[in-house]
C-alpha positions, 0 to 999 in steps of 0.5 A: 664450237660447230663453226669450228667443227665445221672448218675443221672437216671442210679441211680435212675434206680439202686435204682427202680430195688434194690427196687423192687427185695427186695420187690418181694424177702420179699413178696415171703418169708412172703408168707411162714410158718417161725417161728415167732423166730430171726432165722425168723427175720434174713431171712427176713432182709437177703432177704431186704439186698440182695435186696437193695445191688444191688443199688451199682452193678454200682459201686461195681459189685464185692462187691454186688456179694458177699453180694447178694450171702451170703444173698442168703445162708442165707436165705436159711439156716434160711429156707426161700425157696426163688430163689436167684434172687437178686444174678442173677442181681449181676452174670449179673453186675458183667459179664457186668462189666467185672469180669469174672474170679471172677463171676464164682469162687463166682458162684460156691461157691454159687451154693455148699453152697445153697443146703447144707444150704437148707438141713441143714434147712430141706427144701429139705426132700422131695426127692432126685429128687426135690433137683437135678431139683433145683439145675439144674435150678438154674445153668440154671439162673446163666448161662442165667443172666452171658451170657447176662452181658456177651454178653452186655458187648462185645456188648458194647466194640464193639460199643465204638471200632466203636466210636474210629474208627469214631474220628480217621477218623474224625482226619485223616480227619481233619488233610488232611484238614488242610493240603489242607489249608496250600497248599492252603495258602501257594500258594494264599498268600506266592507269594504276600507276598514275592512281598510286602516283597522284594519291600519294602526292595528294596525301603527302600535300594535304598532311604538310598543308594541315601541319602533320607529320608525313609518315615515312612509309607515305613518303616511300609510298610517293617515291615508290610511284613516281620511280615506277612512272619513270621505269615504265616510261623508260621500259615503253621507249625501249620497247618502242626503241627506234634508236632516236631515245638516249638509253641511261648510262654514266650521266644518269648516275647522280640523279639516282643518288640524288634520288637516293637522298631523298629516301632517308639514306645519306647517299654519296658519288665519288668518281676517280680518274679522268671520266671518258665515253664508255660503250653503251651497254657499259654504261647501261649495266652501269647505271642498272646495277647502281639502281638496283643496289641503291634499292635494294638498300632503301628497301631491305639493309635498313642503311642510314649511309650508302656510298657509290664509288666509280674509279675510270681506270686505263682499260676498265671501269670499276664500280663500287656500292656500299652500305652501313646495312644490317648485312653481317659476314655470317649471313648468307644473302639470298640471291635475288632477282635484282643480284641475278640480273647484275650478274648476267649483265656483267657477265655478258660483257666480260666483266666480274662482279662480287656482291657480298656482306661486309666485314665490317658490316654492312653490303658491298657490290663490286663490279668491273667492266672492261673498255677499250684502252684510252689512247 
């Protein structure tokens, strides 16, 4: 929005300045004695055009020098004794801009036809003298406005150099940040896990190997932990990310109903379509929200089923988790952390997302996420 703001006074600013030098420029040659013939008639419009067309400098510095500087000539020819000074707003823009080479080639070119058009429509009879100090000057303006266009331009080149200096030390920072918080996560969190992880192991082995029965919370307990080593090993690599390590994605997916299966709930994947590379960050939200349903399902709906559907349409992948679940339609679920992250996800990407009880009972999640059209 301030971009936008910004473009729009910048071309309300062009079109004030264009006016104004087209009104000095037709007020200075109406102050003269012209003719009342065409002749009269076609400088005062070429005066008015070389005014105006400095509305698209911005756009087209390259262009309006050329128009400002055949107006100038022309007018001159037509026998209006008027500076070219909407010509020296172009020489500025067009230098500003960074087309040197061509500025100074139309220069020039200007600067030779204007006194053979002066000459040719009688304005400078009045002595050799006259005719030399004008062309003088005039290259002393061509030459003040082309430096300044030329100075603002490397002072700007200079500024947007210190800005991307700024944003690389701002990620070199960010980056030894991140790197500090990987340590200090992988030695507050990575030894308790580990211990959690290798207790619950040996647990589960010692209760099979005297011939009990393993309690189902040890079971989530052992499930729990070796998905929490997963999750810090994957958080620590994109953390220490050098865009070496794959991120998870659509291929990742079986393995989490897999895993899901061995929580007790009879998990299914069915993919509809025919299945194609999605971006990245598709195919991570994918896989995130996929996990965090099925979690939210082995720990919460009290499920015996869950089904993950994924359906590859033309422009868009759709998503769908459901549950047989406790969750009935006049519940109102409390969003979480978990449903809140999927939301954010999804939206960021343009996508929509539903997460809701079913009316048959139950919990669905609904997500979908644009892609390019498949060719």
């Amino acid at each position: 929005m301030n971009i936008g703001r910004f473009r729009v006074r910048a071309e309300v600013r062009d079109w004030l300045i264009a006016v104004g030098v087209a009104a000095a420029l037709l007020v200075t040659g109406l102050s003269g004695h012209h003719p009342a013939t065409g002749l009269g008639l076609l400088g005062y419009v070429l005066l008015t055009l070389g005014g105006l067309a400095l509305a698209a400098g911005r756009r087209a510095p390259v262009a309006v020098l050329a128009v400002t500087g055949l107006c100038a000539v022309g007018y001159q020819a037509a026998g209006f004794d008027v500076a070219a000074v909407a010509f020296l707003f172009a020489v500025y823009a067009a230098m500003r801009a960074g087309h040197r080479m061509v500025t100074v080639s139309v220069s020039v070119t200007v600067l030779t036809a204007l006194p053979l058009a002066a000459l040719a429509s009688g304005l400078h009879d009045t002595g050799e003298a006259f005719a030399q100090a004008r062309g003088a000057l005039q290259i002393a303006w061509l030459i003040a406005a082309g430096a300044a266009g030329e100075a603002l331009r490397q002072a700007e080149q200079r500024a947007d150099e210190a800005e991307r200096t700024r944003e690389e030390t701002a990620r070199r920072r960010a980056d030894e940040e991140r790197l500090h918080i990987a340590r200090e996560l992988h030695d507050s969190l990575t030894h308790q896990i580990s211990v959690i992880k290798v207790q619950s192991e040996a647990a589960v082995h010692v209760a099979r190997k005297r011939g009990e029965d393993v309690p189902k919370t040890l079971l989530a307990i052992r499930e729990a932990g070796r998905e929490a080593s997963r999750e810090l090993r994957a958080t620590l690599e994109a953390l220490r990310d050098d865009d070496t390590t794959p991120p998870y994605g659509l291929d990742h997916i079986p393995e989490l109903v897999e895993r899901a299966g061995k929580t007790g709930v009879r998990a299914t994947l069915t993919i509809q379509g025919r299945q194609r590379d999605v971006p990245t960050a598709v195919g991570r939200t994918l896989y995130r929200i996929v996990q965090e349903s099925l979690t939210n399902i082995a720990r919460h709906a009290d499920a015996t089923t869950a089904s993950v559907h994924i359906d590859h349409r033309l422009d868009a992948v759709a998503l769908r988790v459901d549950d047989n679940g406790k969750a009935t339609p006049d519940a109102i679920p409390v969003p979480g952390i978990g449903l809140l992250g999927m939301r954010e996800r999804v939206t960021a990407l343009g996508g929509r997302l539903r997460a809701a009880p079913r009316d048959g009972g139950g919990f669905t999640v609904q997500a979908e996420l644009p892609v390019e059209p498949a060719s």
